[in-house]
C-alpha positions in Angstrom: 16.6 3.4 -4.8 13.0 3.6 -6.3 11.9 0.5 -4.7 13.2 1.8 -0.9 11.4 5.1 -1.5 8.3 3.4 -2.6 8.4 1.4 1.0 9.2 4.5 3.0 6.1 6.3 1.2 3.7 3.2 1.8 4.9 2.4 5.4 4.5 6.6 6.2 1.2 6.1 4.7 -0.6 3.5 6.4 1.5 4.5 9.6 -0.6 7.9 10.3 -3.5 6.6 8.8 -3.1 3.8 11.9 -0.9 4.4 14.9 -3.4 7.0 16.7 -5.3 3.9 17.3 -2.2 1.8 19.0 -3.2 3.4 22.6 -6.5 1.2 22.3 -6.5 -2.4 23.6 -8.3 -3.5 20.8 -6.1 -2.1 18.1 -2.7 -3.5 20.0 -2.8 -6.3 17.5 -2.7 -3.7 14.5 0.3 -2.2 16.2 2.1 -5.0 16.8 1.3 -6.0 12.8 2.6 -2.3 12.3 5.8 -3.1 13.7 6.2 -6.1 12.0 6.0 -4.6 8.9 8.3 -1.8 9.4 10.9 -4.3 10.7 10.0 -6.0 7.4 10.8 -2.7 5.6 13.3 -1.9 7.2 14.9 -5.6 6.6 14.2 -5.1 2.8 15.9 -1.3 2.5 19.4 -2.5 3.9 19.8 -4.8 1.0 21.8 -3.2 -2.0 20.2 -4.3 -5.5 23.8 -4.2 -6.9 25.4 -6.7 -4.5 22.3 -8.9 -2.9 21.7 -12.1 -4.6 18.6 -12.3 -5.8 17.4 -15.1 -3.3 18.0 -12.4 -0.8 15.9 -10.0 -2.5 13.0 -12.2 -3.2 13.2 -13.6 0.5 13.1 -10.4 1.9 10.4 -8.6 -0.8 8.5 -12.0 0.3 8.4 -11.4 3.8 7.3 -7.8 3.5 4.4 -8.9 1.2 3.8 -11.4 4.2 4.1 -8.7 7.1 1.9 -6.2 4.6 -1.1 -9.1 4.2 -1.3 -9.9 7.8 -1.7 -6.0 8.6 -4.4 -5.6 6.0 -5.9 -8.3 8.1 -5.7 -7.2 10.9 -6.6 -3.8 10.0 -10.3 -4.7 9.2 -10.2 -2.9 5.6 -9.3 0.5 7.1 -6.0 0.6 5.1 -6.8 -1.8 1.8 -6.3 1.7 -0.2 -3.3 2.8 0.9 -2.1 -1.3 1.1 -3.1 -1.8 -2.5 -1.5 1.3 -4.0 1.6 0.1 -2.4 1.3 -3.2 -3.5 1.0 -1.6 -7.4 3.9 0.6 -6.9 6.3 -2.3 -5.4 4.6 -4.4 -8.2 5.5 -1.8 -11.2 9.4 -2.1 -9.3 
């Protein structure tokens, strides 16, 4: 439960920080990377720690970490704050 709070937090975060910007061409990459990464999020909270094997976990927790590097990326060190506390807190998970 910790770890799918953590993500909800982060993803909130960076998302206000961020999504004013989606109505600009220029930041339509960002929001696409955005959505991405929620859909990665999103992927990761529907798995159960008590039943999911642990491949499952570590493919999923993978693929957000992937989604989360391309949008700090992408987002041209406007969100490396927010990014790297939530990579701590998943980290200290």
């Amino acid at each position: 439960m910790r770890l799918r709070a953590l993500l909800t937090a982060g993803v909130v975060i960076v998302a206000i920080q961020g999504l004013a910007a989606c109505g600009d061409t220029a930041e339509q990459d960002l929001c696409a990377q955005y959505a991405d990464l929620v859909s990665a999020a999103d992927e990761l909270r529907q798995l159960d720690p008590l039943t999911a094997k642990v491949e499952e976990l570590r493919a999923a927790s993978e693929e957000f970490q992937a989604e989360l590097d391309q949008l700090q990326a992408v987002s041209e060190g406007r969100f490396d704050t927010a990014i790297s506390t939530l990579r701590a807190d998943i980290d200290a998970v």
